[in-house]
C-alpha positions as CSV (number, residue, x, y, z in Angstrom):
1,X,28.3,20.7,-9.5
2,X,26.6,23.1,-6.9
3,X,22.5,23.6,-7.2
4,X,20.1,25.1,-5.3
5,X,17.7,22.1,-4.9
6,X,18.7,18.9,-4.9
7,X,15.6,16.1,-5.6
8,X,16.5,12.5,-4.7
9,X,13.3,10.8,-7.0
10,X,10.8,11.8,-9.7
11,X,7.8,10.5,-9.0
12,X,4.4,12.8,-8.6
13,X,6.1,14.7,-5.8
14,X,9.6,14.8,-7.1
15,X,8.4,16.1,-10.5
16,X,6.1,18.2,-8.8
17,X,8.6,20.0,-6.8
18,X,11.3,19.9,-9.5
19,X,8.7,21.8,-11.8
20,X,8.0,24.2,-9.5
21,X,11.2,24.8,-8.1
22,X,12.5,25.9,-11.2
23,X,9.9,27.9,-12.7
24,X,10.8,30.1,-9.6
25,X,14.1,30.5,-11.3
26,X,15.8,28.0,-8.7
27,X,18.8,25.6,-10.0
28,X,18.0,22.3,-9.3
29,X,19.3,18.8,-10.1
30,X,16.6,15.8,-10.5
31,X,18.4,12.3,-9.3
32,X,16.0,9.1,-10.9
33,X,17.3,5.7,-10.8
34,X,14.9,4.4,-13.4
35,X,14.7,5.6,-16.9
36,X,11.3,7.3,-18.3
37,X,9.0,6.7,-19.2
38,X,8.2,3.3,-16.6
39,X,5.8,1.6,-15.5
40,X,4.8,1.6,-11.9
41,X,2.6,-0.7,-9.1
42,X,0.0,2.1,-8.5
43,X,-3.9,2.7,-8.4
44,X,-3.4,5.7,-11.0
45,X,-6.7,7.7,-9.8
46,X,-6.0,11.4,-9.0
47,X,-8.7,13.2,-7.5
48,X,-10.7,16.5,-8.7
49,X,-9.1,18.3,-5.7
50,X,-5.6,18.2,-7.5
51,X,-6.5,18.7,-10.8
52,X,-6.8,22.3,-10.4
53,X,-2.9,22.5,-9.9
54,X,-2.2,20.9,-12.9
55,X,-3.3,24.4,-14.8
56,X,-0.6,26.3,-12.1
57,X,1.9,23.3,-13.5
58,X,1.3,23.8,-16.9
59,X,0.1,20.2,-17.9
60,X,-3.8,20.4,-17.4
61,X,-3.8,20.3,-21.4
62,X,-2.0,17.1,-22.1
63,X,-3.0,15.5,-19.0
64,X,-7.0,16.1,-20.2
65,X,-6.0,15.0,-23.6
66,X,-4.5,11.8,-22.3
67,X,-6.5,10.8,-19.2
68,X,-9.7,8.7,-19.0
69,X,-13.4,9.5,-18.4
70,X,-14.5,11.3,-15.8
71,X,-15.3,9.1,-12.3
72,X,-18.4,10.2,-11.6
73,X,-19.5,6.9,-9.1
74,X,-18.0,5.3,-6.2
75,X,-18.8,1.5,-5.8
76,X,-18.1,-2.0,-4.1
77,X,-17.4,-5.0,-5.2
78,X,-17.8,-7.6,-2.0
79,X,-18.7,-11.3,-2.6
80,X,-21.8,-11.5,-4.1
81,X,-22.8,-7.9,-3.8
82,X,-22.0,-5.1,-6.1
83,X,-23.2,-1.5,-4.9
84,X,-22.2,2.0,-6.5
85,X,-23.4,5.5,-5.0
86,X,-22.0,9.0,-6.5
87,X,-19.2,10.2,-6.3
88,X,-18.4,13.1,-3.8
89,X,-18.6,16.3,-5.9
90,X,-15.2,18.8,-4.9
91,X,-15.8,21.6,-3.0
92,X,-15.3,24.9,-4.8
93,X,-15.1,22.7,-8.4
94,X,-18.5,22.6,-10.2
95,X,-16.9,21.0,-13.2
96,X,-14.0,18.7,-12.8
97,X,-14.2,14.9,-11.7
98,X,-11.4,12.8,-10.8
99,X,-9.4,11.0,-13.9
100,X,-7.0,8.1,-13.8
101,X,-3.5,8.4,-16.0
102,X,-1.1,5.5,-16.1
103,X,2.3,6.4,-14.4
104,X,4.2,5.9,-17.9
105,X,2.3,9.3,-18.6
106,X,1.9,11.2,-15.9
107,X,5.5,11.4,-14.5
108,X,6.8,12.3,-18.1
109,X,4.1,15.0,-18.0
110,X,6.1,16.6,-14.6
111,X,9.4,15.5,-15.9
112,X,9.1,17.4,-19.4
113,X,7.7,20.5,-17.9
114,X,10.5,20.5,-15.4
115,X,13.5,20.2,-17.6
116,X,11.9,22.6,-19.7
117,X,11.4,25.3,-17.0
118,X,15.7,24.2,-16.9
119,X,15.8,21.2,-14.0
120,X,18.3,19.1,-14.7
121,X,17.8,15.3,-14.4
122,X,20.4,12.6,-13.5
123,X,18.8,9.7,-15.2
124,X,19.2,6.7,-14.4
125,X,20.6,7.5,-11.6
126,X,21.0,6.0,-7.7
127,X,21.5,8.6,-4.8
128,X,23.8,6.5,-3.0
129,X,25.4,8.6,-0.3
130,X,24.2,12.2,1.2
131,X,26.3,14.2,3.9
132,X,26.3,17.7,5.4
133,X,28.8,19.9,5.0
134,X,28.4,23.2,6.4
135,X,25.5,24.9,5.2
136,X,24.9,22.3,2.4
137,X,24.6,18.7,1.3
138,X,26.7,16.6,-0.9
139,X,25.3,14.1,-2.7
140,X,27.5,11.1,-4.8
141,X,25.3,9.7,-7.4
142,X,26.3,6.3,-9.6
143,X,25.2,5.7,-12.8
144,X,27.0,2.4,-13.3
145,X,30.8,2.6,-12.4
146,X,31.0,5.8,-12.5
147,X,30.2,8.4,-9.6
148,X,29.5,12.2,-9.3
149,X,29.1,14.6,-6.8
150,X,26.5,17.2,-6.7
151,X,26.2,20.3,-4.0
152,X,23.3,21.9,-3.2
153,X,22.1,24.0,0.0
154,X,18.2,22.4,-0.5
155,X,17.4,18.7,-0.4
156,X,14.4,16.5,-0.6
157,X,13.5,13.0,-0.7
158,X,11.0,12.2,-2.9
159,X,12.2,8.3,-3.7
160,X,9.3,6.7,-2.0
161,X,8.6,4.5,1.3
162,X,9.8,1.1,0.4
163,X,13.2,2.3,-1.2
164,X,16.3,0.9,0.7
165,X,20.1,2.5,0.5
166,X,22.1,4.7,2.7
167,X,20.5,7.5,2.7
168,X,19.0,9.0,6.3
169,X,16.0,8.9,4.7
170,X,15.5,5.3,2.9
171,X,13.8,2.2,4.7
172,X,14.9,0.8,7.9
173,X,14.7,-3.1,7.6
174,X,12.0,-4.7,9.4
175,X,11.2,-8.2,9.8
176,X,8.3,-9.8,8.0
177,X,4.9,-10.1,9.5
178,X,2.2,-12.3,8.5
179,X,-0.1,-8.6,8.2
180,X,2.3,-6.8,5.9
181,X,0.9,-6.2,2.8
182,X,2.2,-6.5,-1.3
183,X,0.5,-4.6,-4.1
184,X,-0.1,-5.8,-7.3
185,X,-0.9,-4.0,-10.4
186,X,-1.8,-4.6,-14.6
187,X,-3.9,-3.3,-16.8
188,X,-6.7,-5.1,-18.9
189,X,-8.6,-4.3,-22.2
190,X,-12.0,-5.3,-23.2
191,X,-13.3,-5.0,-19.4
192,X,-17.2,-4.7,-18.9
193,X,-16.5,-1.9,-16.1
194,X,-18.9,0.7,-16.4
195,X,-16.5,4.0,-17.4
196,X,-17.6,6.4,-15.2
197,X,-17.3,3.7,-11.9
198,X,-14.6,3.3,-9.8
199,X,-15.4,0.6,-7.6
200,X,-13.1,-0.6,-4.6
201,X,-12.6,-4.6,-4.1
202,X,-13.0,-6.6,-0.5
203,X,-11.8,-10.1,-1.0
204,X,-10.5,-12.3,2.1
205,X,-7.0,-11.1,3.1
206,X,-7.1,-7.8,1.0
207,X,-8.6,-5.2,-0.6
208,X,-8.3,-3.5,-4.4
209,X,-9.6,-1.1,-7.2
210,X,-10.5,-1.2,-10.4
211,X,-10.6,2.3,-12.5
212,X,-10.7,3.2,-16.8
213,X,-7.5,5.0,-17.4
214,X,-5.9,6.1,-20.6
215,X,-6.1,4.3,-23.5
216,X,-9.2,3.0,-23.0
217,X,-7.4,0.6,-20.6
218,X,-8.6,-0.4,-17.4
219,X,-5.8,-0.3,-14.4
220,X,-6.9,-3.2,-11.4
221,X,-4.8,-3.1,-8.6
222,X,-4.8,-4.4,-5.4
223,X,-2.9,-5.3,-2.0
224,X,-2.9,-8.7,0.2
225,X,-1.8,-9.6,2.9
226,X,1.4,-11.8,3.4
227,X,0.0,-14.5,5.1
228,X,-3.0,-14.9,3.0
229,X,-0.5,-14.5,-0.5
230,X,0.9,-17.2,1.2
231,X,-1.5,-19.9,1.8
232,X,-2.9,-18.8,-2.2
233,X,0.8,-20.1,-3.6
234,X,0.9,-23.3,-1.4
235,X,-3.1,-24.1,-3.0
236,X,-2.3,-23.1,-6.7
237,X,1.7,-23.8,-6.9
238,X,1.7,-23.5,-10.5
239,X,0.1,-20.3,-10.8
240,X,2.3,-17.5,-10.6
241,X,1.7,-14.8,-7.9
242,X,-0.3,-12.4,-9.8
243,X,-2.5,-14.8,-11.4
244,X,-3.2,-16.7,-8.1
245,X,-4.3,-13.3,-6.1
246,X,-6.6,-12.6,-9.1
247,X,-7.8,-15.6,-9.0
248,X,-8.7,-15.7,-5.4
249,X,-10.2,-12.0,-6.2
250,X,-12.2,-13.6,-8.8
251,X,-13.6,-16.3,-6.8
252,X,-14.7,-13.7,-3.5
253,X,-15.8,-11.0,-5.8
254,X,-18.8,-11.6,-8.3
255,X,-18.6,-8.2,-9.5
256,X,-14.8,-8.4,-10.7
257,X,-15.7,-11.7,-12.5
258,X,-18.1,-10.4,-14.3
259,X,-16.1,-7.0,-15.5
260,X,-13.1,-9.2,-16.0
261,X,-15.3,-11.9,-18.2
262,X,-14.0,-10.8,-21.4
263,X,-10.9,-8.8,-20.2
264,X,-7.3,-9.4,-21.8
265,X,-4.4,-8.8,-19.6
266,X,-2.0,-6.1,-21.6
267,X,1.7,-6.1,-20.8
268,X,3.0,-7.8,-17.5
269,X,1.7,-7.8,-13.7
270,X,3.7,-5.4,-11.6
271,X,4.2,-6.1,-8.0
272,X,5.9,-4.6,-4.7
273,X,6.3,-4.7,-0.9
274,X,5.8,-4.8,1.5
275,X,4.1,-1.3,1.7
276,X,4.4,0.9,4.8
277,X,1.0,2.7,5.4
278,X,1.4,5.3,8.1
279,X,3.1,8.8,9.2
280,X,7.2,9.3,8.8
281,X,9.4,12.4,9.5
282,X,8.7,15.3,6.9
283,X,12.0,17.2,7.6
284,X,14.7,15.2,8.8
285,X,18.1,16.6,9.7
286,X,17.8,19.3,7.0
287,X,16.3,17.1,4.7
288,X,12.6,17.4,3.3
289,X,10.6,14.3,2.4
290,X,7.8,14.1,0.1
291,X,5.1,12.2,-0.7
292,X,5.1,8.3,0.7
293,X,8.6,8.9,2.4
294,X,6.8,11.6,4.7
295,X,3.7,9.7,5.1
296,X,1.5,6.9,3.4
297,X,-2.1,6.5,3.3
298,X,-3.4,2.6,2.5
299,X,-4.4,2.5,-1.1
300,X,-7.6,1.8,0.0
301,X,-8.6,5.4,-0.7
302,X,-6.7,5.9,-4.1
303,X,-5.4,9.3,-2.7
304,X,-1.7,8.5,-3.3
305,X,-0.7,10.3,-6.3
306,X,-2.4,13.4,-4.8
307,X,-1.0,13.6,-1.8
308,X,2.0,13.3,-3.2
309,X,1.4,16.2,-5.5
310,X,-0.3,18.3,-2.7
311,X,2.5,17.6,-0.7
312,X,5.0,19.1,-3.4
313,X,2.9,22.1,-3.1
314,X,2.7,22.8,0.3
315,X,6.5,22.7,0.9
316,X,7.6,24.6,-2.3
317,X,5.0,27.5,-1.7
318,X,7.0,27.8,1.4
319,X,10.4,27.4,0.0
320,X,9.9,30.0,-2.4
321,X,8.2,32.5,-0.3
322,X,11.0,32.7,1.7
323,X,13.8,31.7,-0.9
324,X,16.4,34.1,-0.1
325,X,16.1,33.1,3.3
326,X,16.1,29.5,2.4
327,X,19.4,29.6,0.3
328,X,21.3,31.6,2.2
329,X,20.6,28.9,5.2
330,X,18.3,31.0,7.8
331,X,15.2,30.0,7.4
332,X,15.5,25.8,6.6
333,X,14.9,24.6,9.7
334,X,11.6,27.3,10.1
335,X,10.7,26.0,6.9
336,X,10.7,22.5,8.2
337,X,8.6,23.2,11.0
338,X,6.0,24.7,9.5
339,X,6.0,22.4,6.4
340,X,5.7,19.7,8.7
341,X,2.8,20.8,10.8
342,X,0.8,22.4,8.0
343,X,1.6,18.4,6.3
344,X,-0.1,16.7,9.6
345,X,-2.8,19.0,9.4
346,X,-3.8,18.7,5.7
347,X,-3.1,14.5,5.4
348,X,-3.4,12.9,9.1
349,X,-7.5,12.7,8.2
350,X,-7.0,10.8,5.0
351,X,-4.3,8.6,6.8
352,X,-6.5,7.8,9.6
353,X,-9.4,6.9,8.0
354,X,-7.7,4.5,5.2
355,X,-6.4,2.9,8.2
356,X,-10.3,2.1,9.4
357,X,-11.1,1.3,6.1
358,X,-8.7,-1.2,5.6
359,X,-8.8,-2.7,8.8
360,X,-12.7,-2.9,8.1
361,X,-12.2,-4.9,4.7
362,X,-9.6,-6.9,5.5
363,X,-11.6,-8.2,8.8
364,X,-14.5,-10.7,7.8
365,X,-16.7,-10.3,10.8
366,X,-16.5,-6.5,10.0
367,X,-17.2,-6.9,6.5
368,X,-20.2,-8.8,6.9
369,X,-21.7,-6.4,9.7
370,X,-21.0,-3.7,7.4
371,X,-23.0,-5.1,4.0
372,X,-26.6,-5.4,5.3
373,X,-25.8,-1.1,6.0
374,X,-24.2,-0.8,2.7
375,X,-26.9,-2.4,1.1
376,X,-29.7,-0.1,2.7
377,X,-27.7,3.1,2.4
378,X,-25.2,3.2,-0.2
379,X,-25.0,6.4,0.3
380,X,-22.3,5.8,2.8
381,X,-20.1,5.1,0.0
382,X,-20.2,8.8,-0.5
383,X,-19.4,9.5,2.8
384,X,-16.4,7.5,2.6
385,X,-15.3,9.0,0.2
386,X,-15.2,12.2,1.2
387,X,-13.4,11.3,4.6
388,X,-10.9,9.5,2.2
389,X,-10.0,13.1,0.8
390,X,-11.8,13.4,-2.5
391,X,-13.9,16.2,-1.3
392,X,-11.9,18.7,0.4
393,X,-8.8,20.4,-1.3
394,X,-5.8,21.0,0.5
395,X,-5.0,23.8,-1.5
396,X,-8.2,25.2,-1.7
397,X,-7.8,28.5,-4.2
398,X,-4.5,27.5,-6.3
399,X,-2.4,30.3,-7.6
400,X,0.7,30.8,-9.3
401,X,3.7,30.5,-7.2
402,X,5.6,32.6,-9.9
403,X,4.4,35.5,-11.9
């Protein structure tokens, strides 16, 4: 089967891309190896500066009527101290503050609008070999025994940084360090977190969040790092993973105890990793990667989801302005460039400075410099924030990529 768009993953930048993509009257072919909707280890916070795409995408309505209060306050929770400053009003946005949806939601959000503006999704399905041939790629999918092949002259990886296969794109194996980091993720009812405050969580070893999302649920989530997970198995060895790292987050932070007092875990812990902070290719041998397989920001700064979305953006408002081009194979690799470059530019600052961030928290000497400033001026928080992204947007007046 031959398409014009092949998407290998529908996540936030998948389903963004597939959504756009075909509302621009393109044919394209979704490959998804899980089945919707799913859970998925992930802070769930999207910042104001990409809620004014959702409008453009069609799903502002449902994704308002499903997400949960506004977060209005920045904080942090840090042994015995608990400190919360405002949060960073977006430029050009009088109105709109940042929302949390659970994954469950917001990917059936893209994925709905996309098959209904005529993607087609190959679900559950794995992406299990891609070549070149001529001006196109084939791709054989498996679902189970049984194996396709789809065509298409556009591809892009969308599947993620930690997801290992054949494909160019997937994750090299590396050998484990002691620094590499595992996330964890649930969600708990009955929490005494204020609803409009999203606090972020320094703990020996590791850093989290804590933010209301739908449901009146509150979605923790956190990342540690592998030699500190470590020695917290060997001390509690009955205690399964998850409940040991919250334990430990319990014991460092006063502030999580408290909004946890009453709390009720619902469903399951999640957990993955290691995760891969840091900058990858963003057009690789024809191939165009989105969201954490082009580049991953620590989740430090809970700007995942929207660089993922932003990212969609960027390189579709480029694919389509030059479609013709594009399909017709004379304008990918200029495409790539320029996707690339205008990429670095608009997430290299957020990157960056979750790097510092985390490198901060997860250092006690740096941590306990750091409070006595905190304390006085709070007001950094705010700061932080708005280095971490939830200030400036990337696209900064959004307009419809198709009449």
């Amino acid at each position: 089967m031959k398409y014009d768009a092949l998407i290998i993953g529908s996540g936030p930048a998948g389903g963004t891309a597939a959504l756009l993509l075909a509302k621009a009257g393109w044919s394209v072919a979704v490959v998804e190896k899980a089945k919707f909707p799913r859970r998925k280890v992930c802070g769930e916070f999207i910042s104001a500066t990409s809620l004014p795409l959702f409008q453009e995408l069609g799903i502002a309505r449902p994704f308002f009527e499903l997400a949960g209060p506004e977060v209005r306050e920045v904080g942090l929770f840090a042994g015995k101290t608990v400190l919360v400053a405002e949060m960073p009003r977006p430029r050009n946005s009088n109105e709109i503050w940042g929302r949390a949806l659970g994954r469950e939601h917001l990917d059936t959000l893209l994925l709905t609008g996309a098959a209904a503006a005529g993607a087609q999704f190959w679900q559950p399905c794995m992406a299990v070999e891609l070549q070149r041939d001529n001006e196109s790629f084939i791709c054989k999918i498996a679902a189970g025994e049984a194996m396709k092949e789809l065509r298409a002259r556009v591809v892009i990886a969308a599947h993620g940084s930690w997801e290992r296969g054949a494909l160019p794109t997937h994750t090299i194996y590396r050998a484990p360090r002691p620094s590499d980091m595992f996330a964890f993720k649930a969600h708990f009812r009955e929490c005494d977190l204020p609803p409009e405050l999203m606090p972020l969580l320094v703990f020996p070893g590791g850093y989290g969040g804590m933010v209301h999302s739908d449901s009146e649920r509150v979605s923790f989530s956190c990342c540690i790092r592998r030699d500190y997970l470590q020695r917290i198995r060997r001390e509690t060895p009955d205690s399964k993973a998850a409940e040991a790292v919250l334990q430990h987050i319990k014991v460092s932070c006063s502030g999580v105890c408290e909004a946890l007092s009453r709390a009720r875990l619902e469903n399951t812990w999640l957990s993955v990793g290691p995760i891969r902070p840091g900058f990858r290719k963003r057009y690789l041998q024809g191939i165009f990667l989105l969201g954490n397989a082009a580049g991953e920001a620590h989740p430090i700064v809970a700007e995942g989801i929207s660089m993922a979305i932003q990212s969609a953006w960027l390189l579709c408002e480029r694919l389509i302005a030059r479609q013709q081009e594009v399909l017709t194979g004379r304008a990918i690799e200029a495409v790539g460039r320029d996707y690339s470059s205008v990429w670095k530019a608009s997430f290299a600052p957020h990157i960056r400075a979750a790097a510092l961030f985390a490198h901060l928290a997860m250092r006690p000497g740096s941590a306990a410099m750091l409070l006595p400033i905190l304390k006085l001026f709070p007001q950094v928080l705010t700061l932080g924030a708005k280095l971490s992204g939830k200030a400036k947007q990337v696209i900064t007046v959004p307009h419809p990529l198709v009449s």
